[in-house]
C-alpha positions as CSV (number, residue, x, y, z in Angstrom):
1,X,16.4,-53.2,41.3
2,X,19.1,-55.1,39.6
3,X,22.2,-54.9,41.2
4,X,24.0,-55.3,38.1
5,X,23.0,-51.9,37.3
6,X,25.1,-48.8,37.4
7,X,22.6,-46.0,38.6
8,X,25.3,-43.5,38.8
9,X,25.7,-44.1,35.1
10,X,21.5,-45.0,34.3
11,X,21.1,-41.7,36.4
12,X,23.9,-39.5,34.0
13,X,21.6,-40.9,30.7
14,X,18.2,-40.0,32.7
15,X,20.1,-36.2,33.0
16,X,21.0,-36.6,28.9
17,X,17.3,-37.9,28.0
18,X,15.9,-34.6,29.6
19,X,18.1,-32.5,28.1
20,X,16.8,-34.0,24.7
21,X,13.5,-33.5,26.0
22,X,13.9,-30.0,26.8
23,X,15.4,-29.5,23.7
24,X,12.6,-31.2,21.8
25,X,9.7,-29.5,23.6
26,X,12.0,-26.3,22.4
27,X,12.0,-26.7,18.9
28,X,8.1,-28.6,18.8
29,X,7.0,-25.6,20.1
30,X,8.5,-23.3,17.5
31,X,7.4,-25.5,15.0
32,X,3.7,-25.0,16.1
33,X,4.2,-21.4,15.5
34,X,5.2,-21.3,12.0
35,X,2.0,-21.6,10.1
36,X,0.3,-19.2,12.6
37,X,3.5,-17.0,11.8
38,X,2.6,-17.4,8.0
39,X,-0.8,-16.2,8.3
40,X,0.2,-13.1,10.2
41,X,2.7,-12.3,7.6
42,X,0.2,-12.6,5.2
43,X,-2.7,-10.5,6.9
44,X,-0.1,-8.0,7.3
45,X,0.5,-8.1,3.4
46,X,-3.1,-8.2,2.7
47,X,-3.6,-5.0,5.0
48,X,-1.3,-3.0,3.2
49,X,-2.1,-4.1,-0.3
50,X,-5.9,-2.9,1.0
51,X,-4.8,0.7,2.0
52,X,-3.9,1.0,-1.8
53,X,-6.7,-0.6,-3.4
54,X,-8.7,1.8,-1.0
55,X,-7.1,4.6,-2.2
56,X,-7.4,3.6,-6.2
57,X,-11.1,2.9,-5.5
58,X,-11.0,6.8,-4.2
59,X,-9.4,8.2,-7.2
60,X,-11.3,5.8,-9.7
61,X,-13.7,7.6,-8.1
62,X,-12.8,11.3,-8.3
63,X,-12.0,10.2,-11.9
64,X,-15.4,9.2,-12.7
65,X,-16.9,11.6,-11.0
66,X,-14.9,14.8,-13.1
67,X,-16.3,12.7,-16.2
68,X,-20.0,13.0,-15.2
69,X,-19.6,17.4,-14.3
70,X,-17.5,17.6,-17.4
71,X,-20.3,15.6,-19.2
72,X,-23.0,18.1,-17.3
73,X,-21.2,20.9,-18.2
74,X,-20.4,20.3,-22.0
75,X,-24.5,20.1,-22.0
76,X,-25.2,23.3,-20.5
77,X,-23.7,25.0,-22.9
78,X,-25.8,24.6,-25.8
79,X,-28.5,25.4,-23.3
80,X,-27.7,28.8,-22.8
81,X,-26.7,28.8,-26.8
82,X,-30.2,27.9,-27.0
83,X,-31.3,30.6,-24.4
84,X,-29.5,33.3,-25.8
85,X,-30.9,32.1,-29.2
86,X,-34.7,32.5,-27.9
87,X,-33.6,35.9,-26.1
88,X,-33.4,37.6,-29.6
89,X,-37.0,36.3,-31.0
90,X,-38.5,37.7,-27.6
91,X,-42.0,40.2,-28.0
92,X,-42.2,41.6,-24.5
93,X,-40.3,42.4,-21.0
94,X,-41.9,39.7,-19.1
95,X,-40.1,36.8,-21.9
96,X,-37.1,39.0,-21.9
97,X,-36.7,38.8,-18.1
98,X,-37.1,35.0,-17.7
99,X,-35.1,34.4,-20.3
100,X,-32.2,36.7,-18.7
101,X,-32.5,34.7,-15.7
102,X,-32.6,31.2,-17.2
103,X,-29.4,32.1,-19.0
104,X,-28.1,33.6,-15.2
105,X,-28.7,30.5,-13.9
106,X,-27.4,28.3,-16.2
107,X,-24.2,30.2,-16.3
108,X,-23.8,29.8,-12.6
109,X,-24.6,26.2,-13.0
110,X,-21.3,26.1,-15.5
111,X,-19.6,28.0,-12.8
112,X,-20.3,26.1,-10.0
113,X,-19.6,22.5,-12.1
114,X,-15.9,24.2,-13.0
115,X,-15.1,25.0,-9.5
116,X,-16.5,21.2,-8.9
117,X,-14.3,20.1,-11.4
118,X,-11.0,22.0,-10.5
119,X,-11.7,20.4,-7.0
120,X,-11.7,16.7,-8.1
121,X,-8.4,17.7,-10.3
122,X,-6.9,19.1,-6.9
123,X,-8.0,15.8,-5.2
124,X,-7.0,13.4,-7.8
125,X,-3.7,15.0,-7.6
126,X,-3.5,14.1,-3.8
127,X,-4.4,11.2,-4.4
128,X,-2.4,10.4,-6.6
129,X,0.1,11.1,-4.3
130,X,-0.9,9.4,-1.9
131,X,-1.5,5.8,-3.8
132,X,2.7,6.5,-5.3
133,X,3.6,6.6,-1.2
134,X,1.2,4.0,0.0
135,X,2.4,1.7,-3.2
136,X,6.5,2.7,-2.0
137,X,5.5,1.9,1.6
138,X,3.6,-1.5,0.1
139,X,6.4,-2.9,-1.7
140,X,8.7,-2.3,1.1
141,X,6.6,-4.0,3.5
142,X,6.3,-7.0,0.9
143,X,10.1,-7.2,0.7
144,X,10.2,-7.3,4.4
145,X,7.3,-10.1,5.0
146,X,9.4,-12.2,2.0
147,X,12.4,-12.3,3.9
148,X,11.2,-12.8,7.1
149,X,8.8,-15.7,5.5
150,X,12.3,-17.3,4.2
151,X,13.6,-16.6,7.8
152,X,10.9,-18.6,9.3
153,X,11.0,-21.1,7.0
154,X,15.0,-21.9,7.2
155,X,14.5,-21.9,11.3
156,X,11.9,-24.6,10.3
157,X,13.6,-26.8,8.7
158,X,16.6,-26.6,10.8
159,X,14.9,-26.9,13.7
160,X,13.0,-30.3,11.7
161,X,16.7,-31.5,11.1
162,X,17.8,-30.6,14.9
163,X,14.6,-32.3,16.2
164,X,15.9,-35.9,13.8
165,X,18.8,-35.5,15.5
166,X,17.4,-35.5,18.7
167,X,15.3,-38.2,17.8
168,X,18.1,-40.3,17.0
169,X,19.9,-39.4,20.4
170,X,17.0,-40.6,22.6
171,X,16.4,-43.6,20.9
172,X,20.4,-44.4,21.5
173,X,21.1,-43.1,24.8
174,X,17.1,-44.8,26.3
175,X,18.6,-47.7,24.4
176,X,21.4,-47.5,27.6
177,X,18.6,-47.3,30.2
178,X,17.3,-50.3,31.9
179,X,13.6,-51.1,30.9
180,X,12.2,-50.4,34.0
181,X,14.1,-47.4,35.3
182,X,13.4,-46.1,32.0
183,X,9.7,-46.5,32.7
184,X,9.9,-45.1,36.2
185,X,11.3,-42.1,34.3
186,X,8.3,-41.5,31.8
187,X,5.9,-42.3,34.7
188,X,7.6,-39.5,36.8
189,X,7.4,-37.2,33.5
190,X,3.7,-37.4,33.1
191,X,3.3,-36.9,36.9
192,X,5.4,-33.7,37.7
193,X,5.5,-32.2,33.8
194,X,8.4,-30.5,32.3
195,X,11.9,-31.1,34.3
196,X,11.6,-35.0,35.1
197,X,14.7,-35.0,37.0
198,X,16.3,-32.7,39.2
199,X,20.2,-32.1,41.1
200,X,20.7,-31.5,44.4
201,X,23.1,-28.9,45.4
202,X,23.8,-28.8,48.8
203,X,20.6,-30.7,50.3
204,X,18.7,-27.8,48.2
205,X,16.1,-29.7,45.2
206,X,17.0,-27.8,42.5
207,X,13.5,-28.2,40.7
208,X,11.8,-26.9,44.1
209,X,14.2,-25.5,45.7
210,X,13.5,-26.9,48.9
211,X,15.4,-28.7,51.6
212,X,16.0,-32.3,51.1
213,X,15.9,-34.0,54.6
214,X,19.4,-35.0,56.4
215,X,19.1,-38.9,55.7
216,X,17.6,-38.9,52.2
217,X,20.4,-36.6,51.2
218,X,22.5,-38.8,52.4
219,X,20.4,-42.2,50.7
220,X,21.1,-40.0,47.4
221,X,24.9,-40.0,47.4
222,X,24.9,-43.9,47.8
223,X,23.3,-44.7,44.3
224,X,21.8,-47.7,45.0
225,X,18.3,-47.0,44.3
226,X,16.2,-43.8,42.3
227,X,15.2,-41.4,45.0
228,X,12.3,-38.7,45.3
229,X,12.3,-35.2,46.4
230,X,8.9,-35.5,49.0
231,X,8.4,-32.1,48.4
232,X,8.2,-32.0,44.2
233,X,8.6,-35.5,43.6
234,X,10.8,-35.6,41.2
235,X,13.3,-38.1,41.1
236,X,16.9,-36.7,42.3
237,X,20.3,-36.7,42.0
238,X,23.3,-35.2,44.4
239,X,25.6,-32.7,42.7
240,X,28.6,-32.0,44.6
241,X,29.7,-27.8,44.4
């Protein structure tokens, strides 16, 4: 290593470029959530906007069905006109009898289509009710989804303009680390992952936590060249309590 070099000072930048790192990884990783974010939001929407339609499609239907009895029912009435008509041209008992029935019958048919009819009115009226709630609790959910879409999106960008900022600090603080100790550091990132480089608080690795041995804890405190912990091998630094 070039003696020229101050690795008490290379080794403080090493400490700053993780930091950055750590701080990157941070906000990358939020950023990889946003659209997935997005999409909940908006299933969540479509979920509730789905209850109502449901319930519309119910009342359209309650709707359409009072239409067709009421329809029914306006038609049965000429029919027993027409019965009743019949029931006064009648020559014997036997006629008279069927006809009597006929007319029975087709009056309970009338009865039985207006007890239909009153219950679609009683369920239509639910209903009803129930699309006005599930419409209120819609629009409220709507309002809530909006904002928190606006949330999201305003933590995005300012986590887009933290992570140009961050940019710009690695570029100017790896600027202030030698070429190859920079290089040992990315080589020592890809092989351990995550924290690069570690302190050492008395003889303890902090990214282990395991005990550093008596002469390479004391090989640390001289800065003269980047040191490993043998147990995590991460490169290591002495941090005085």
């Amino acid at each position: 290593m070039n003696n020229n070099i101050d690795l008490r000072e290379q080794t403080e930048n090493l400490v700053k470029l993780q930091s950055i790192q750590s701080g990157k990884k941070r906000i990358n990783a939020m950023l990889s959530k946003v659209d997935k974010k997005f999409s909940d939001l908006d299933r969540e929407l479509v979920a509730s906007r789905a209850i109502v339609d449901k319930k519309e499609g119910d009342l359209e239907n309650q709707r359409k069905k009072y239409r067709e009895i009421e329809s029914e029912l306006n038609m049965n009435a000429p029919r027993i006109d027409k019965s009743k008509e019949k029931l006064r041209a009648v020559k014997n008992n036997k006629e008279y009898q069927s006809l009597l029935k006929e007319i029975e019958d087709l009056k309970k048919q009338s009865s039985s289509m207006e007890d239909n009819m009153l219950e679609c009115l009683e369920q239509t009226e639910k209903l009803e009710a129930a699309i006005k709630e599930s419409e209120t609790e819609f629009q409220s959910i709507k309002e809530h989804i909006q904002h928190e879409k606006e949330d999201v999106g305003k933590a995005a960008e300012k986590g887009k303009l933290e992570l140009e900022t961050l940019n710009a600090e690695w570029e100017q603080v790896s600027a202030a680390v030698a070429p190859e100790i920079l290089k040992t550091f990315e080589k020592t990132r890809q092989l351990v992952g995550g924290v690069t480089i570690a302190p050492v608080i008395n003889a303890v690795c902090q990214g282990c936590h395991m005990n550093i041995p008596p002469q390479l804890y004391n090989d640390i405190q001289r800065f003269d060249s980047l040191k490993y912990c043998p147990s995590c091998q991460r490169i290591i630094y002495p941090v005085v309590e």
